[in-house]
C-alpha positions as CSV (number, residue, x, y, z in Angstrom):
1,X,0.0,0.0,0.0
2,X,2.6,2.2,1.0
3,X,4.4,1.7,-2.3
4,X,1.1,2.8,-4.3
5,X,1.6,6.4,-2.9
6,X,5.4,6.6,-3.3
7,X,4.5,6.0,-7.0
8,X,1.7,8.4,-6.9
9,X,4.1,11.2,-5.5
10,X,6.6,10.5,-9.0
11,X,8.8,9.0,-7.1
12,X,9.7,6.3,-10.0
13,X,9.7,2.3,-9.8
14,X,12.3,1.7,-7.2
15,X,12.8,3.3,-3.8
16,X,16.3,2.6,-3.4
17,X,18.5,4.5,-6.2
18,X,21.8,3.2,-5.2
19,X,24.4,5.7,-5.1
20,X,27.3,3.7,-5.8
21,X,30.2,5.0,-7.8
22,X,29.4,3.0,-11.1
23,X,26.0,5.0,-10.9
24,X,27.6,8.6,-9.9
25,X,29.5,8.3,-13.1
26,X,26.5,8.4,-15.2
27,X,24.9,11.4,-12.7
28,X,24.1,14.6,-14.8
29,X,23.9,17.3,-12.0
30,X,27.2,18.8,-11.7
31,X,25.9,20.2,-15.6
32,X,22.7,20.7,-14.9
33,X,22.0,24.5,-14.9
34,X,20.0,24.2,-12.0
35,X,23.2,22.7,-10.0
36,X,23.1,24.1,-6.4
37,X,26.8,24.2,-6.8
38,X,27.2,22.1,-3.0
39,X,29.7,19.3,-4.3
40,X,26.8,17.2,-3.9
41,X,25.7,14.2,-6.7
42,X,22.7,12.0,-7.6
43,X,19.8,14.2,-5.8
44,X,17.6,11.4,-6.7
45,X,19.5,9.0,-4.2
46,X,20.5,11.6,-1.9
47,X,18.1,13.8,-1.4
48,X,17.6,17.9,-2.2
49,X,20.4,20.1,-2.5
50,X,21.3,21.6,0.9
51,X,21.8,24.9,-0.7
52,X,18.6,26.5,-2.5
53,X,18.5,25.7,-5.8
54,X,17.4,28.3,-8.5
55,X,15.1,26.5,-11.3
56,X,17.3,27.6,-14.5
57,X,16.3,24.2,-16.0
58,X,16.2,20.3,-15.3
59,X,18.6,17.8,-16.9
60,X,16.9,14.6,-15.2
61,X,15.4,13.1,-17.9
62,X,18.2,13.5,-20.1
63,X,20.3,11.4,-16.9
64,X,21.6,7.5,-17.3
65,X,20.4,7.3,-13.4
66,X,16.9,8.5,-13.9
67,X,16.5,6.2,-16.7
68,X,18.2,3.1,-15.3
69,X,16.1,3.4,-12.1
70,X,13.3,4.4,-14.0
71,X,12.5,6.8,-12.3
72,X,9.6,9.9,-12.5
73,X,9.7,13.5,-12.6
74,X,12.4,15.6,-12.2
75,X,14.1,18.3,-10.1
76,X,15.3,16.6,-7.4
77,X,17.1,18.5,-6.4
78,X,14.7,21.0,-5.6
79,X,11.9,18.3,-4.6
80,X,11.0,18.8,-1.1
81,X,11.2,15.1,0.7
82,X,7.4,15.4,2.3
């Protein structure tokens, strides 16, 4: 049941992005014109940028993460947890 409203929320097929280092290699943020700029990596693992991110544009989709997670949505960096 619980799973049913992580889905809902666009939260993708898994709910466990693994942030290993094969993984980070394919991780788009760092060029994402939205990039928060924190050192950070793989928002979609680890969670919204601890620094406020301005939306100048999404690179997400476009990520080897997002797709081999299939995952939903985007900005997550910016995607508030709740």
């Amino acid at each position: 049941m619980e799973a049913n409203s992580d889905l809902k929320k666009g939260m993708g097929k898994y709910f466990g992005v693994c942030p290993s280092y094969h993984h980070s290699k394919g991780c788009r943020c760092s060029n994402c014109p939205s990039y928060p700029g924190d050192d950070r990596y793989m928002y979609c693992a680890r969670g919204v940028a601890e620094s406020p991110a301005e939306d100048k544009g999404c690179l997400c989709r476009d990520c080897y993460v997002y797709h081999q997670f299939a995952l939903e949505g985007d900005k997550f960096c910016m995607r508030n947890p709740e």
